[in-house]
C-alpha positions in Angstrom: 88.0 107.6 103.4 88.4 104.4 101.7 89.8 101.3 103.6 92.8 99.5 102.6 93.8 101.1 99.1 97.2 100.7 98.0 99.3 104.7 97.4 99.8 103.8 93.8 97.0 102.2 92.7 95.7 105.3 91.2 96.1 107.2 88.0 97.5 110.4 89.9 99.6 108.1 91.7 101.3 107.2 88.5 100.0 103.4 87.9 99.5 103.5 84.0 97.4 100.2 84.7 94.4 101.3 87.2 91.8 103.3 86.1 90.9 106.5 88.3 89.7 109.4 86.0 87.8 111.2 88.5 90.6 111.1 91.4 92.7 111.7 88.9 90.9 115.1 88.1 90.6 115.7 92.2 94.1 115.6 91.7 94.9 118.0 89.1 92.3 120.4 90.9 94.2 120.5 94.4 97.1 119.1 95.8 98.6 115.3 96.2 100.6 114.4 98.9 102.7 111.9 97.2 104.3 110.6 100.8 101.1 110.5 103.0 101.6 107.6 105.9 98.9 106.1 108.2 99.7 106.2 111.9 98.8 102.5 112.2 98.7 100.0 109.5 95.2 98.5 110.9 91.5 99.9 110.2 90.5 101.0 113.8 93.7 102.7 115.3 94.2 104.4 111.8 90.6 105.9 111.5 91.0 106.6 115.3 93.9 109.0 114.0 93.2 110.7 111.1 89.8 111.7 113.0 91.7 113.2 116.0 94.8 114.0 115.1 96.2 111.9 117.9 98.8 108.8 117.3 97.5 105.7 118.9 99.1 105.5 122.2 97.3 108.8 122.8 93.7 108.1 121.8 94.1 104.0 123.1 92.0 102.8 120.2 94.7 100.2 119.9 93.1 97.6 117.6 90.1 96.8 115.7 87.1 97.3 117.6 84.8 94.6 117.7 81.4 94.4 119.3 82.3 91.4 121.4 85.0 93.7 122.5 83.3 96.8 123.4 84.9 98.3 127.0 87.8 96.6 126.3 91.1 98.2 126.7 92.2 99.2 123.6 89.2 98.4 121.4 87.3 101.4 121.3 87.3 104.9 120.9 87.1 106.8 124.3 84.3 109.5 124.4 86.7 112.0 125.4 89.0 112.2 122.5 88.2 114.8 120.6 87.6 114.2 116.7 87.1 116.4 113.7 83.4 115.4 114.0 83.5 117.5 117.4 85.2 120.0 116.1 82.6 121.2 113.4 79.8 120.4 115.3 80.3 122.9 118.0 81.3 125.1 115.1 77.7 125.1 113.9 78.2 122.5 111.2 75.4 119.9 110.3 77.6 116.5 110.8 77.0 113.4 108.4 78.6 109.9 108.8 77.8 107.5 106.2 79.4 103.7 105.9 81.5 101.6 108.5 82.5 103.8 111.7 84.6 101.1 113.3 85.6 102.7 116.6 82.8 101.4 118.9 79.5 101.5 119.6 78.6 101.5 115.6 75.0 101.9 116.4 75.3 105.1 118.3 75.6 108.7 116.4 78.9 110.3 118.4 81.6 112.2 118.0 80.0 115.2 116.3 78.1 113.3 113.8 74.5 113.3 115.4 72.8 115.0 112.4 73.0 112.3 109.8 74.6 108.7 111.1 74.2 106.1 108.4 76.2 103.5 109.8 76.0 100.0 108.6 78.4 97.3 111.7 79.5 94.9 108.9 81.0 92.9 112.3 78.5 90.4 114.3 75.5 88.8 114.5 73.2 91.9 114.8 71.0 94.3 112.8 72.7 95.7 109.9 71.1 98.8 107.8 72.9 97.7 104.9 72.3 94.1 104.9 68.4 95.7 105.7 68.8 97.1 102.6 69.8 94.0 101.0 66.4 92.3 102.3 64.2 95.0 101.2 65.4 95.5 98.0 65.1 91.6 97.9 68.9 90.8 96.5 71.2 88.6 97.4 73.4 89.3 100.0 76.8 88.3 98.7 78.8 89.5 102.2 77.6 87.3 104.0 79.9 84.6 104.8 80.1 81.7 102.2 78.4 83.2 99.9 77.5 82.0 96.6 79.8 83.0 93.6 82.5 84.1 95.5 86.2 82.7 95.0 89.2 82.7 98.0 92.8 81.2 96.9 93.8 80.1 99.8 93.9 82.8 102.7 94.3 85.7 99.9 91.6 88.2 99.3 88.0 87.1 98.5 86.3 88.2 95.4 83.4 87.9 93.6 81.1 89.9 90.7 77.8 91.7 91.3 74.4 90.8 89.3 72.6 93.9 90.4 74.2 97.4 91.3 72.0 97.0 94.8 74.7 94.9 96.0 77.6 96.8 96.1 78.4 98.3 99.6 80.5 101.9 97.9 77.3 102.6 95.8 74.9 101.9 98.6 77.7 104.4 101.0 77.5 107.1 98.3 73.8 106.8 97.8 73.3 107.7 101.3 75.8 110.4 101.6 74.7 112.1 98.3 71.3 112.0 100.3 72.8 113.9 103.4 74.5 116.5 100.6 71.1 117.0 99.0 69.4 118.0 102.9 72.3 120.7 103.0 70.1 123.8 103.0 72.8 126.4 103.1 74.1 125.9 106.3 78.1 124.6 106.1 78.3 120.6 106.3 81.0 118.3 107.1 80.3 114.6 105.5 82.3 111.8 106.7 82.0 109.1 103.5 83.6 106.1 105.2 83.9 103.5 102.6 85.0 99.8 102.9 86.2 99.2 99.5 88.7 98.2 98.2 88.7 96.1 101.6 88.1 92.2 101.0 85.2 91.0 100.3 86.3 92.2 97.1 82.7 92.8 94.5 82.4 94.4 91.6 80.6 95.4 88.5 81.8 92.4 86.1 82.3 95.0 83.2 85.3 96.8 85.1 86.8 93.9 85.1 87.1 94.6 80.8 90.0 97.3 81.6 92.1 94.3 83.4 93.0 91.9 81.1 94.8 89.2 83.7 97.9 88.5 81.7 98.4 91.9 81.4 98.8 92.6 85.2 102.3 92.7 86.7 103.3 91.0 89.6 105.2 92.5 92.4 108.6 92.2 92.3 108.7 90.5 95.7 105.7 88.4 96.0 108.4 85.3 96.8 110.2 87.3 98.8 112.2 84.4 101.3 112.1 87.6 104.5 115.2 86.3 105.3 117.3 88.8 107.2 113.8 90.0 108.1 112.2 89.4 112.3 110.6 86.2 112.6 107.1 86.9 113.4 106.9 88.0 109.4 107.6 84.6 108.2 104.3 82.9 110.1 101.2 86.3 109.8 98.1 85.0 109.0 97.7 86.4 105.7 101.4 85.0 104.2 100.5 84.4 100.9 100.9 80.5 100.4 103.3 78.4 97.8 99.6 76.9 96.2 98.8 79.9 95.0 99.9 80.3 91.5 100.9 83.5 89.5 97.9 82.9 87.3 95.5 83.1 90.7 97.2 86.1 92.1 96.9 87.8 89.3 93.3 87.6 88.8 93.0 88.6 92.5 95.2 92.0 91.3 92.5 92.7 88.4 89.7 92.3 91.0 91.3 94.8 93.2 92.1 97.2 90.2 88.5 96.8 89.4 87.0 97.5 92.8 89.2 100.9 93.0 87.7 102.0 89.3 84.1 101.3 90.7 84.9 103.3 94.2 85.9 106.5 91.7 83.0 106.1 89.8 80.8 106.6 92.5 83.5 109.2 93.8 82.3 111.2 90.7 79.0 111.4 91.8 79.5 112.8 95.0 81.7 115.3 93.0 79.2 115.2 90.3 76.3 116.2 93.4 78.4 119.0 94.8 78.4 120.7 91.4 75.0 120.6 90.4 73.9 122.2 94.0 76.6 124.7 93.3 78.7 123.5 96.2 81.8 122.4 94.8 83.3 126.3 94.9 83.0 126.6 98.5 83.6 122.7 100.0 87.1 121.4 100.5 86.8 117.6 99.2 89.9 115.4 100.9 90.6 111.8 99.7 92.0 109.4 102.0 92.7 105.8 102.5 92.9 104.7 106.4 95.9 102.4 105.4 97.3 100.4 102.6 96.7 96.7 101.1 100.4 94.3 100.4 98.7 93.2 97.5 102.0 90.5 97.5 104.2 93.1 98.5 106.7 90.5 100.6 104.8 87.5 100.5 101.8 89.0 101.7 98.0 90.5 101.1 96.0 92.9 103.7 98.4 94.8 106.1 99.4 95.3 109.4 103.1 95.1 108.7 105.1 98.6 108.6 106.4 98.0 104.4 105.1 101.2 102.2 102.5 99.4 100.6 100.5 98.8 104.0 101.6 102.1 105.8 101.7 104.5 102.8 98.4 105.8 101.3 96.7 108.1 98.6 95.9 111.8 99.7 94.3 114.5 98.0 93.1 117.8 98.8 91.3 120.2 96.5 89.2 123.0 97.1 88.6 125.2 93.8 89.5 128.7 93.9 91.5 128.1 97.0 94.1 125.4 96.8 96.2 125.7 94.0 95.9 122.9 91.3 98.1 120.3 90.0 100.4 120.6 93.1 102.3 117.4 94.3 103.6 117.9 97.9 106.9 115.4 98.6 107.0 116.2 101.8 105.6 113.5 104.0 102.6 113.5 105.4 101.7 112.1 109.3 98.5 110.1 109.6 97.4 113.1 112.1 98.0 115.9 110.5 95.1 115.9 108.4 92.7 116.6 111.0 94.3 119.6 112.0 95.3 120.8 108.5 91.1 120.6 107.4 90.0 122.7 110.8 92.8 124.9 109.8 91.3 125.3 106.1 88.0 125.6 107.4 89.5 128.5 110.1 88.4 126.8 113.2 90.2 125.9 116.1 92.6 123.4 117.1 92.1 120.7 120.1 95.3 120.8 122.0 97.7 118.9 122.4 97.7 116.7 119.4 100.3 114.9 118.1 99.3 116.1 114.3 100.2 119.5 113.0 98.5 121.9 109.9 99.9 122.0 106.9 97.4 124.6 105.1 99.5 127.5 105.4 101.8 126.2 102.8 99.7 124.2 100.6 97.8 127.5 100.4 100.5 129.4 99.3 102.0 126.1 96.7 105.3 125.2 98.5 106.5 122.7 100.4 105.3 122.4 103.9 108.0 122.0 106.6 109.9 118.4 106.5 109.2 116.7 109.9 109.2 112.4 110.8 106.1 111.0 110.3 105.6 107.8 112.7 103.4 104.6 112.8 102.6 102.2 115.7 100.6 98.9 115.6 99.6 96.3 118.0 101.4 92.8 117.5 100.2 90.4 114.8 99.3 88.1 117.8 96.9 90.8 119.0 95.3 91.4 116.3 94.4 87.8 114.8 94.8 85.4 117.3 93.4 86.8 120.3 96.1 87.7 122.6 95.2 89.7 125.6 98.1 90.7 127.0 98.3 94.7 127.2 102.0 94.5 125.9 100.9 92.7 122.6 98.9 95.9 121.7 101.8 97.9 121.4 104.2 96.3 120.1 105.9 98.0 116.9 106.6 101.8 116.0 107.9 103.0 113.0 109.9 106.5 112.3 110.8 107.4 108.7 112.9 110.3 108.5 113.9 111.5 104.8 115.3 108.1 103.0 115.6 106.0 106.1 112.8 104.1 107.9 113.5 102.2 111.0 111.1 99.8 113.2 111.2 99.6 116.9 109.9 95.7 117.1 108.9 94.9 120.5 109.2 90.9 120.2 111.9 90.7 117.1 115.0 92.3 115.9 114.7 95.8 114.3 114.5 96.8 111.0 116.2 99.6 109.0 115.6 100.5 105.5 117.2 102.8 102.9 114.5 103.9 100.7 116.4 105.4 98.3 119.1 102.4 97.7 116.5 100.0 98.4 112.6 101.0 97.7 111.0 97.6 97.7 112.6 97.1 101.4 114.1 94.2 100.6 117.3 94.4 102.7 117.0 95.2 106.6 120.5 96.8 107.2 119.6 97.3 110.9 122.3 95.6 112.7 124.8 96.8 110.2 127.9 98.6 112.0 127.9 101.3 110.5 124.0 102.1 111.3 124.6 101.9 114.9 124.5 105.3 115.3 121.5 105.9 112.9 119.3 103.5 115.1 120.1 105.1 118.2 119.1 108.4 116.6 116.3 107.4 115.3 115.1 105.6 118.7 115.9 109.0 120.1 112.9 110.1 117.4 110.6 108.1 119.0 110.7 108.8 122.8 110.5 112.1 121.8 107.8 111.6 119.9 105.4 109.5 122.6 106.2 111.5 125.0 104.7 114.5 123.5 101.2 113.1 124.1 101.8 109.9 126.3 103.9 107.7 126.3 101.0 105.7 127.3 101.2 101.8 126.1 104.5 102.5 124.6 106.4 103.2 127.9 108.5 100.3 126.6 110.6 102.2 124.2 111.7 104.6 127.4 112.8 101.9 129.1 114.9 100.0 126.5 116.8 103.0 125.7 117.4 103.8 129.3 118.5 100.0 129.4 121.0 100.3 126.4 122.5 103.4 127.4 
């Protein structure tokens, strides 16, 4: 699971401009969902999800957990959900979690994975293993804040080049879950490789950067997109890209990012490269994941948290030789919970229930189309999640249905949007108070209660009551 990767920035994805040859094989051995959505464009709610199967108003992980946060509402994981982890523990399986947990208490082996926890809390002043690692190894420690080398345009995304491969926080990931692959002595395993990358701060080998020439990298189409027509709250987030930066600067930003997602399927290839030398790779299913998307100047903006495809849409792949048939694309959307359910299903185990994520192995088993359902995101308000707001309101404050071409948010504080994927892909016309869509929003609303209540509705109570108030 990679953090913050855009769904196209890949060679299977299509991008003829980043460089992904071992994904890209992944690919062509399995199956690609090609419409897989987070269910909450934020790193904690949207790990919290694809762990348990459970949208966030149902697991109450609600926003980044912090460790000046931990027992608050919201901000954590709650013992009692039940993950994956869980799951395949009781199941007999020896459980590895290697890289940033992010759901609370990041010191403590939980959830399933008690057998192997390397987990480094790149949040607060604390012990770290990986910045430990840093000190013993005696490099320099380029995360830390103000680092040396390091370039920030503005408020866009940090980046900086490596002198020494011991630096890089993917490899030093890898390296430990390669390590927990290696004690597998033929009893089944279930690693979780969390990885940060391509997250900001942005490092890399400086020879990737050779494959991105910057005046070869092509901006987004929107990237001075006015949001007029668009709710308020979009025109003042915290990571609005600014008018200083140029083109020029934006687009060496870009070639850093491209560069950071080569380097993260390099060291993808040797955990791939691992499981065939032990003679694994026949009987392990391998998924590839993202826990949500990156703007990269999609609308004005960089990092996420807003409900546009390039921060709620994300790579997924699924291969498992001999078993899943290769070179299959899958068009039918895929919910941020329903690949929990769909891996316990591949692996023949037993389902938690009720979650609000289904299995999809039965088809992708048998190379067709699973069945089309919604798939549905929810996120806490901007306010929330960078500027400290405690209210219990602001943490659920948007919810997002798309349904075939249409996508529609439910915006707590603003007006509503509606989008036509098909007539308009780069969402750049909200058509939401439109006439004619009047019917369409109520519809789609109805989508919603439906689908909160199947598990809650918890925190988003909110959407019952302002349909019951506009009926």
């Amino acid at each position: 699971m990679c953090d913050q990767m855009r769904w196209d920035a890949a060679g299977f994805a299509g991008s003829s401009t980043v460089r992904t040859p071992h994904l890209d094989q992944l690919a062509e051995n399995g199956i690609c969902f090609e419409n897989a959505y987070c269910a909450s464009p934020v790193c904690s709610p949207a790990r919290a999800s694809w762990l348990t199967g459970l949208y966030p108003h149902a697991h109450l992980q609600l926003r980044n957990y912090g460790p000046a946060r931990m027992g608050q509402f919201g901000c954590y994981l709650p013992q009692d959900c039940i993950t994956i982890g869980d799951v395949l523990k009781a199941a007999g399986y020896r459980c590895g979690m290697v890289g940033p947990w992010h759901l609370g208490e990041d010191h403590n082996p939980q959830h399933g994975f008690t057998d192997f926890w390397r987990a480094y809390r790149y949040q607060g002043d604390h012990p770290d293993p990986l910045f430990d690692y840093f000190d013993q190894e005696g490099v320099p420690n380029l995360y830390l804040r103000d680092a040396p080398g390091m370039t920030l345009f503005e408020n866009t995304l940090e980046f900086g080049t490596i002198d020494d491969p011991r630096q890089q926080r993917t490899t030093w990931t890898v390296d430990r879950g390669i390590e927990f692959i290696q004690g597998a002595d033929g009893e089944p395993f279930f690693l979780f490789a969390s990885i940060k990358d391509p997250h900001p701060l942005i490092l890399v080998p400086p020879e990737l950067l050779e494959f991105y020439p910057e005046d070869q990298i092509q901006l987004p189409s929107s990237l001075r997109d006015s949001l007029e027509g668009k709710p308020e709250f979009q025109t003042r987030g915290k990571f609005r890209i600014r008018p200083s930066v140029t083109d020029e600067q934006f687009r060496r930003i870009m070639a850093y990012y491209y560069a950071l997602i080569t380097h993260i399927d390099v060291q993808v290839g040797r955990i791939i490269k691992t499981l065939e030398e032990r003679s694994l790779i026949e009987n392990t299913i391998v998924a590839f994941i993202s826990d949500h998307g990156e703007l990269l100047g999609d609308h004005g903006y960089v990092e996420k948290c807003l409900m546009y495809e390039a921060s709620v849409r994300v790579p997924c792949l699924i291969s498992w030789l001999g078993q899943v048939p290769g070179s299959n694309r899958i068009g039918t959307p895929l919910a941020g919970v329903d690949l929990m359910p769909t891996l316990l299903d591949l692996a023949d185990e037993t389902l938690p229930l009720p979650i609000d994520g289904r299995s999809v192995a039965e088809a992708i088993l048998n190379g067709r189309e699973p069945e089309r359902r919604p798939v549905f995101a929810e996120i806490a308000s901007l306010d929330a999640i960078y500027h400290g707001a405690e209210e219990p309101e602001q943490l659920a404050a948007h919810v997002m249905v798309r349904d075939e071409n249409w996508k529609y948010i439910w915006n707590r504080f603003d007006i509503d949007e509606l989008y036509d994927l098909n007539a308009d892909p780069d969402e750049m016309s909200n058509i939401a108070d439109d006439s004619e869509h009047l019917n369409r929003v109520a519809s789609m609303r109805d989508q919603i209660v439906e689908m909160i209540c199947h598990t809650g509705p918890g925190p988003y109570e909110w959407c019952l009551l302002e349909r019951e108030k506009n009926e």
